[in-house]
N, C-alpha and C positions, 0 to 999 in steps of 0.2 A: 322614074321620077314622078312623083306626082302634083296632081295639081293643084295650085293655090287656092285655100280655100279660100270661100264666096267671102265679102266684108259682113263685119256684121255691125248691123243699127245700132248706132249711138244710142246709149239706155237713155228713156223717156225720163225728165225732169217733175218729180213734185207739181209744180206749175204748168207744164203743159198740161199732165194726168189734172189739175185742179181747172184748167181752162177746156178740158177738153167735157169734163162733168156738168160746167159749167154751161156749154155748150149746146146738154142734150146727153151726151155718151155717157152712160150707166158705168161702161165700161172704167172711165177714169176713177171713179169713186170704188169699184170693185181694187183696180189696183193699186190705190190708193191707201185700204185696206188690208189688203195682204202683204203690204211692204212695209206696213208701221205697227200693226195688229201685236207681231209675238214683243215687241219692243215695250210696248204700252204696258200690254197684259206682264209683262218683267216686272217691270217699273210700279206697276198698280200691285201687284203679291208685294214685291219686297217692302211696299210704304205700310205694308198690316192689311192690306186690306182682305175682310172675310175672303175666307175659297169658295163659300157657295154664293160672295155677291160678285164676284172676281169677273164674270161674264156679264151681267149686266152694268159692272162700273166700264168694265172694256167698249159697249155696248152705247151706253150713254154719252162719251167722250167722243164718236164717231159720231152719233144724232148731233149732238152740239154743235162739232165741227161743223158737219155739211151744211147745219141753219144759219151755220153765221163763218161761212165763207168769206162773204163778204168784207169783214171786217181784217179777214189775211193779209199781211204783206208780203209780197212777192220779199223784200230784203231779208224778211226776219226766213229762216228756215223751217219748213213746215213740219219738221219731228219737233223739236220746241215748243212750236205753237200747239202743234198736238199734244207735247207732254206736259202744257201749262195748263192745258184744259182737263189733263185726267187728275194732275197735281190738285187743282181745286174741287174735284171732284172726291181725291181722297180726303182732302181737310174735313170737306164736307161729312164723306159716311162716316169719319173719325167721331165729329161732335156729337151724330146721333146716336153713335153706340158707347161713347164715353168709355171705350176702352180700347186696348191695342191689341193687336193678335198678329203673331207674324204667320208667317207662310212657310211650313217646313219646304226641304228640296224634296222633289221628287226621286224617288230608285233611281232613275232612269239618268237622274242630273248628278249624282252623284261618282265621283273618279273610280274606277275598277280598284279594289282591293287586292294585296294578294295575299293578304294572311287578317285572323279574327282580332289580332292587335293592332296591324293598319285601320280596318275596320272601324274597331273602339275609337280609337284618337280620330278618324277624320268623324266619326260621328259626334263628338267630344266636341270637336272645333266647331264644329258644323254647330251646335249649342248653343257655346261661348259668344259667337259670330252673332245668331240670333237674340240671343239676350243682350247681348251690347249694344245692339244699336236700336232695341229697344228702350235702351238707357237715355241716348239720344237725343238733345234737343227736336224738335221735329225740322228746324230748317237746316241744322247739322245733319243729320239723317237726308235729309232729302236731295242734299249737294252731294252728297256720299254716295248716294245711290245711281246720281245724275253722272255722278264721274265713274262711279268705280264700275258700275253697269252696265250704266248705257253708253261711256266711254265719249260723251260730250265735254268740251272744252270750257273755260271759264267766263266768258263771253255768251254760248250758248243756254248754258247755266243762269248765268244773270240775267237772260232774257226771259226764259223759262218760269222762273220764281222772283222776276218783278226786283231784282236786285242789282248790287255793280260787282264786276267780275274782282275786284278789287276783296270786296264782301262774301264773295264764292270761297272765292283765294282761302280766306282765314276759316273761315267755315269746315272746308274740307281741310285742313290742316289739323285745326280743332276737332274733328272727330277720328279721324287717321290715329292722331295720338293717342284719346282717351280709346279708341281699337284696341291699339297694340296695347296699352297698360292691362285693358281686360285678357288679350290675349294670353299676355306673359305667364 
């Protein structure tokens, strides 16, 4: 028979990790980082943003936060708040390069093939995907991205990009569909 294993620590809260930084402990802001960092960095490729600004926009969205902490609410959820800061942050590099550029997948993200015709058509789609939602209004696209992505709710969404979950709602319906027509 063996023995029970030991309990294990209730995982640490956003908000302690953000009171704990707050505090002094470097430590809260490191993993404060590594818990929202590949999320962000999703979120900032899929919006166009360059691949060679891709770590500095990642990069800047983490400066912002920690300077202005302060202004966080404990209520609103700190991935949000995090992805509201990187979301303006792509509006931003958008205006200065006056053009869109998406972010192919990497090898490595792409589904095992098991033959050079599965191959074609997921690369096919993998295309389609990308130029459509290049097509995109940008705050269609960006609810798109918030849902289909990062797998945030309508509510979290409307927080995010300063809108009502009501407005999320048709938004991401309105791109869902003009999707699937380019899909077809």
């Amino acid at each position: 028979m063996r023995a029970p294993a030991p309990p294990t620590a209730p995982p640490v809260s956003d908000a302690d990790l953000v009171r704990a930084y707050q505090g002094g402990d470097e430590g809260g802001a490191t993993a404060l980082v590594g818990r929202h960092a590949p999320g962000v960095a999703r979120f900032l490729a899929a919006t166009g943003a360059d691949p060679g600004e891709l770590d500095d926009l990642l990069q800047e969205t983490f400066i912002r936060a920690f300077r202005s902490l302060a202004t966080w609410r404990d209520e609103t959820a700190f991935r949000s708040w995090l992805l509201s800061i990187a979301c303006n942050l792509a509006r931003d590099d958008h205006r200065r390069r006056r053009r869109r550029i998406v972010v192919t997948l990497e090898e490595t993200d792409l589904v095992v093939q098991s033959g050079p015709a599965e191959q074609f058509d997921a690369t096919e789609a993998e295309r389609r995907m990308q130029s459509g939602l290049g097509t995109l209004p940008r705050l269609q696209r960006e609810v798109f991205l918030l849902r289909a992505q990062q797998g945030m709710d309508y509510s979290e969404i409307a927080q995010t990009l300063d809108t009502t979950p009501g407005s999320a709602r048709v938004h991401y319906h309105h791109a869902v569909k003009r999707l699937k027509e380019l899909m077809a």
